[in-house]
N, C-alpha and C positions, 0 to 999 in steps of 0.2 A: 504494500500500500504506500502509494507515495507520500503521502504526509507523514508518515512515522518515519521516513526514511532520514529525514534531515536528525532526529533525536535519534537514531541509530548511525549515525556520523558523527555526532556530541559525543556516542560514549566511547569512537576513540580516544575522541579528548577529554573524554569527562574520568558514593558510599553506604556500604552496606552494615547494617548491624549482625549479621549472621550471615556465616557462612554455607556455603550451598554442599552437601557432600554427594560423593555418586552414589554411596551405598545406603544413603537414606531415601527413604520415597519422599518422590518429587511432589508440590501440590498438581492441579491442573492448569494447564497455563490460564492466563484471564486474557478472554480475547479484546481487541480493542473497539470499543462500538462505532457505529459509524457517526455518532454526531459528535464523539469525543474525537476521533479520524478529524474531521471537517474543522473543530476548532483547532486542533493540533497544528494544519494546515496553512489556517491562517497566520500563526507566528512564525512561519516557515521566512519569508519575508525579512525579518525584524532581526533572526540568528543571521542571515547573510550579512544583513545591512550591518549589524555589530561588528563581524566577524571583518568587514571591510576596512569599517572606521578604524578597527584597532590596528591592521594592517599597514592603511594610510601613516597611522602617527609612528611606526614603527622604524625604526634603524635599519641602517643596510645591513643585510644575511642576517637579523635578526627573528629566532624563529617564533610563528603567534599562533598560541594551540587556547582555543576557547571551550568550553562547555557550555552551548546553549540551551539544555536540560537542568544543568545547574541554576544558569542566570535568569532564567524563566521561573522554575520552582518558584524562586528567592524573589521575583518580581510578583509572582503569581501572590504570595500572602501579601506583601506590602500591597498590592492593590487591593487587598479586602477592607483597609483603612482608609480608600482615598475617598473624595466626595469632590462633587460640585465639578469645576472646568479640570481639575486634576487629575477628574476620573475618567473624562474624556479625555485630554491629552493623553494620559497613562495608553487608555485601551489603544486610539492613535496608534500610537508608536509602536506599540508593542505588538499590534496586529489584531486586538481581542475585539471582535463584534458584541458578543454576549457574556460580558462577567458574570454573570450570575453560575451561566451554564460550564465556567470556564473549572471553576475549582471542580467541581465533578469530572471532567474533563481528566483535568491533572491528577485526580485520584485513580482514575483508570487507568493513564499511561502508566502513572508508577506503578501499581498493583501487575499490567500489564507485560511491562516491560523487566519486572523481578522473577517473572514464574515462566519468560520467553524459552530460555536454554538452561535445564539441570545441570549442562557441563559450564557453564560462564558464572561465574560471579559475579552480579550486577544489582544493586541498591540505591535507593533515595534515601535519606534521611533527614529531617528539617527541627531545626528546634528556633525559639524564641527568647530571647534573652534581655529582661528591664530590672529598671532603678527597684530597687528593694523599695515599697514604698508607693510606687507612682502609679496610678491609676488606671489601668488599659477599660477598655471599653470591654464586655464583658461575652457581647456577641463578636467580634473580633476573634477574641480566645479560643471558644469555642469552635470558630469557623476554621479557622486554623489546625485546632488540634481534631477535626472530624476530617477533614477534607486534606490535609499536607501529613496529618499523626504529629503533628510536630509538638515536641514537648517543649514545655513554655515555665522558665523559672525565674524568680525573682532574686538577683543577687544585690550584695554592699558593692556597688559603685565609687563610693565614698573608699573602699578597699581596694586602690585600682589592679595592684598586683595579684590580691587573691581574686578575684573577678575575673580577670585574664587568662587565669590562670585555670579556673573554669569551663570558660568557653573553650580556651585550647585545647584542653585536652580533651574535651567534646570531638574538637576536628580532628585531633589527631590520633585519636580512637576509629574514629568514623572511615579516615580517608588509611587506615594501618599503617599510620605512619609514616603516608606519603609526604603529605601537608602536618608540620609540626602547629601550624599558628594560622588564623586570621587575623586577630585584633592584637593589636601592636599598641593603641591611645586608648583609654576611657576620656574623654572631656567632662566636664561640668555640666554642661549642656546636655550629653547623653542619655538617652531615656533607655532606649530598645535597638537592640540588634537581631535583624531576622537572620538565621543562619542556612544554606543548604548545602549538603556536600552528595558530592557522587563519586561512587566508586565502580570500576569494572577491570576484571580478570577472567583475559580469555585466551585459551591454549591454539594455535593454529590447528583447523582440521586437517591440514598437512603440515606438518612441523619440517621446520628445517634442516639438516644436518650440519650441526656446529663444528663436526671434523672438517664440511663442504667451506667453511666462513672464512677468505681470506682479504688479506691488506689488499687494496684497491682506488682508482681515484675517483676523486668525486670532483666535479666540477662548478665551484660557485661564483660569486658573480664578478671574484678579485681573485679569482684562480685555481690552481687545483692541491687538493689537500687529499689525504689517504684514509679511506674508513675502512671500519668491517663491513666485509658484503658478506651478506649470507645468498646461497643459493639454491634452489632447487628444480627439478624440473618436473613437469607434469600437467593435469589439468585443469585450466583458470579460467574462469570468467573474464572475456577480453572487449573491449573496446576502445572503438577507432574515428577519429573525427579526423576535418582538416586542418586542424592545429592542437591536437592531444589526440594521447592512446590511456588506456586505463585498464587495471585489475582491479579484480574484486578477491579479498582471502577471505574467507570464511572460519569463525570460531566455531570449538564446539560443534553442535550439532547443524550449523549454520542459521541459525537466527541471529546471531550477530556476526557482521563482517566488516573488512578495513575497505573503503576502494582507494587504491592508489594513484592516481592522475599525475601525467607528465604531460608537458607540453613541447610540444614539436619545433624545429630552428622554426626562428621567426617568431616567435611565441615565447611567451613566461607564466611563470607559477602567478604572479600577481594579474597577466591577463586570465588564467582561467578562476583564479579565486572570482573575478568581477562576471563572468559569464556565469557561473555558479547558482546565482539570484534571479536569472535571468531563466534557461534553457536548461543547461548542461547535466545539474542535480537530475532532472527529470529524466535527462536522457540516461542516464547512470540506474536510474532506477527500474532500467529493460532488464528482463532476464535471457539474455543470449548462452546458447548452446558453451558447453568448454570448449576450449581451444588448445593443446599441446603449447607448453610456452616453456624457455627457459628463464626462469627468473631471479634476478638479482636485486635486493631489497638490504639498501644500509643496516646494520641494529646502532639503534642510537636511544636516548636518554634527554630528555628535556623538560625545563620546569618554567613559570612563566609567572608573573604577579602583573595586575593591575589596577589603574582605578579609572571604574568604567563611565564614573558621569560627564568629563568630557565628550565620551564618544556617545553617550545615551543623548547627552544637549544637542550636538550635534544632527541626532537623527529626529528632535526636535521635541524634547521632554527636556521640558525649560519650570512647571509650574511646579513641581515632586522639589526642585533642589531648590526654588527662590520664592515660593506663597506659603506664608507660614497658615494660611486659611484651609490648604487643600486636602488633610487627613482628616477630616471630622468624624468619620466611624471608629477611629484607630482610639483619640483619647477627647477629652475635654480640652487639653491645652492645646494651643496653638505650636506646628511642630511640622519639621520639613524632614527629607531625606539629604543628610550631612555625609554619607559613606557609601559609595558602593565598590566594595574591594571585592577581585578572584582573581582565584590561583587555581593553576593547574600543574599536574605531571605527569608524564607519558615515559614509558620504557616500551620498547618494541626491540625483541629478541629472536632467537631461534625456535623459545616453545610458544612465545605466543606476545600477548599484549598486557601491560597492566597501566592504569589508565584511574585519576579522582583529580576530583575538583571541588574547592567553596565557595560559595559565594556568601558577602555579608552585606548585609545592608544596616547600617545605621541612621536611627534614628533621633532628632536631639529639637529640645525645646530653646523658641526663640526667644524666651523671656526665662530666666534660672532665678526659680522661686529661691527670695532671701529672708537671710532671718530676719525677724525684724531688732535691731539692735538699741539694747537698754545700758546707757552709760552713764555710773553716776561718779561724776566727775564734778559736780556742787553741793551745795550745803545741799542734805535731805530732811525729811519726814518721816519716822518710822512709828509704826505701830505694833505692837504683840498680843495679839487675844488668842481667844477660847472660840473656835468656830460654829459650834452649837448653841452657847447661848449670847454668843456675842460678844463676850465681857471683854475691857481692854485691862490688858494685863502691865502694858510698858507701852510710851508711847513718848515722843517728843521729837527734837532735829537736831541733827548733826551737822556743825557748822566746819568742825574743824577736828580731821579725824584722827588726829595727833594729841593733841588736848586732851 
């Protein structure tokens, strides 16, 4: 199905609470319905357009590996707090015709997408994270922990290191270790951080022969440098355009796969990323006969941090980071979107792929409730009584509290 195809391209780049084993019974996969298909679809769109922006701002040979299944999740709850032009901008951008129908949506893909292949290890996890103290709206919570499961705890903020320290190790549970950290600041300002992480581990339905892996050059865009190529030959899923060729490997039992896309002289990896939003994904999502190939596929390692609301502004969600009016379901206080950090990392070897990501979203109020402060620093008045009947026990002023 095409639209699921873009979030099964996430989870090369894209955390699970439990591991999957062979020798225990599998549940039933949960198939994905078709009106959850259709909105899935629609953010189809919004992961390109991301995936571009981030590209655009990026350094030469610098490599950009997103989870758009993560940054979605993690958009997906902060939109259950937005209201008013916010919440229209929000869905805008993001692709979402029907919020309502969209968390339901999201609960299938994940459900969906956990119970695809016994042999892959594949998980959502989402949790919530406020000011010890501060207020959330109560249908909010709820919404969240029914439709995302996200567990939602109240920590000391005012604690920033045990706080941090928290949430971390949340992620770094979640992603085994991939991802040690999201949250690096608490501010003053800080209310809530939506968290999502994803993780996937999946073994090549043909693995490679790591005796086959030798030094080899690779060609980038300042010259040529020497990697591991792993090699093998056999039969692959192949496609052919007039400026790219492509593979398809398949994990496991093949429900989830890599496709590989090269582009042809005259072409670059940055013109087929931009064709991608366009055409190309679609066409990737044929199922053509195998083809005898031989293939040589680098094993490499990469990790990636970012902060995504420049490229979110960019695609034209401006009211989330600058109207402190726009969450009205989320709290009573007036409060914006101050953080949207992820990370990912990918290792692609001879047995297979392993592959998490988080995304965090912070949330912070634009007015930091203060004490109100009592100083006495002049002559006073004091009194001492009995609260029940009244009585004044000691009472006069203090002019001079040396005397």
């Amino acid at each position: 199905m095409r639209s699921l195809g873009w979030f099964v391209l996430g989870l090369c780049f894209a955390a699970s609470s439990c591991e999957k084993g062979d020798t225990l019974p599998q549940p039933e996969p949960e198939l994905l319905s078709l009106k959850s298909a259709e909105l899935v679809q629609q953010t189809e769109n919004f992961g390109w357009s991301l995936l571009l922006a981030l590209n655009e701002a990026a350094a030469p040979e610098e490599n950009v590996v997103l989870s758009p299944l993560s940054v979605a999740q993690a958009m997906g709850m902060a939109l259950n707090g937005a209201s008013g032009d916010n919440l229209l901008q929000m869905c805008r951008v993001l692709g979402y015709d029907d919020p309502r129908a969209l968390n339901e949506a999201f609960r299938n893909v994940r459900r969906a997408l956990e119970s695809a292949d016994p042999k892959v290890t594949m998980g959502v996890v989402n949790s919530a994270w406020y000011r010890k103290g501060f207020e959330l709206n109560s249908d909010f919570l709820a919404c969240i922990a029914d439709y995302y499961a996200a567990r939602a705890e109240g920590l000391d903020f005012g604690n920033e290191e045990a706080a941090k320290a928290v949430i971390n190790k949340w992620v770094k549970d979640a992603t085994r270790d991939r991802i040690p950290s999201i949250v690096d600041k608490i501010r003053p300002e800080h209310v809530l951080f939506l968290v999502n992480a994803v993780y996937f581990k999946g073994e090549w339905s043909a693995r490679f022969d790591a005796k086959k892996t030798v030094e080899a050059p690779f060609y980038t865009a300042s010259g040529r440098v020497n990697v591991p190529m792993m090699q093998q030959e056999g039969p692959f899923q192949y496609y052919s355009g007039a400026d790219f060729e492509a593979v398809r490997l398949a994990y496991g039992d093949s429900a989830f796969s890599m496709h590989v896309v090269l582009p042809r002289e005259g072409s670059s990896a940055d013109d087929l990323l931009a064709q991608m939003k366009e055409e190309l994904w679609a066409r990737l999502q044929e199922d053509p006969a195998p083809s005898q190939l031989q293939l040589a596929l680098p094993r490499f390692k990469t990790e990636a941090s970012y902060d995504l609301i420049p490229a979110l502004e960019k695609l034209g969600m401006q009211l989330a980071f600058h109207d402190d009016t726009g969450f009205g379901h989320l709290a009573n206080d007036r409060m914006l979107i101050s953080d949207v950090r992820h990370k990912t990392f990918l290792e692609v070897d001879e047995r297979g792929s392993e592959a998490a990501a988080v995304t965090s979203v912070g949330f912070s109020v634009t007015s930091i409730p203060q004490l109100r402060s009592f100083r006495v620093d002049r002559p006073f008045v004091f009194v001492i009584s009995e609260k029940a009947s009244g009585a004044v026990l000691f009472a006069g002023k203090i002019a001079h509290p040396l005397k």
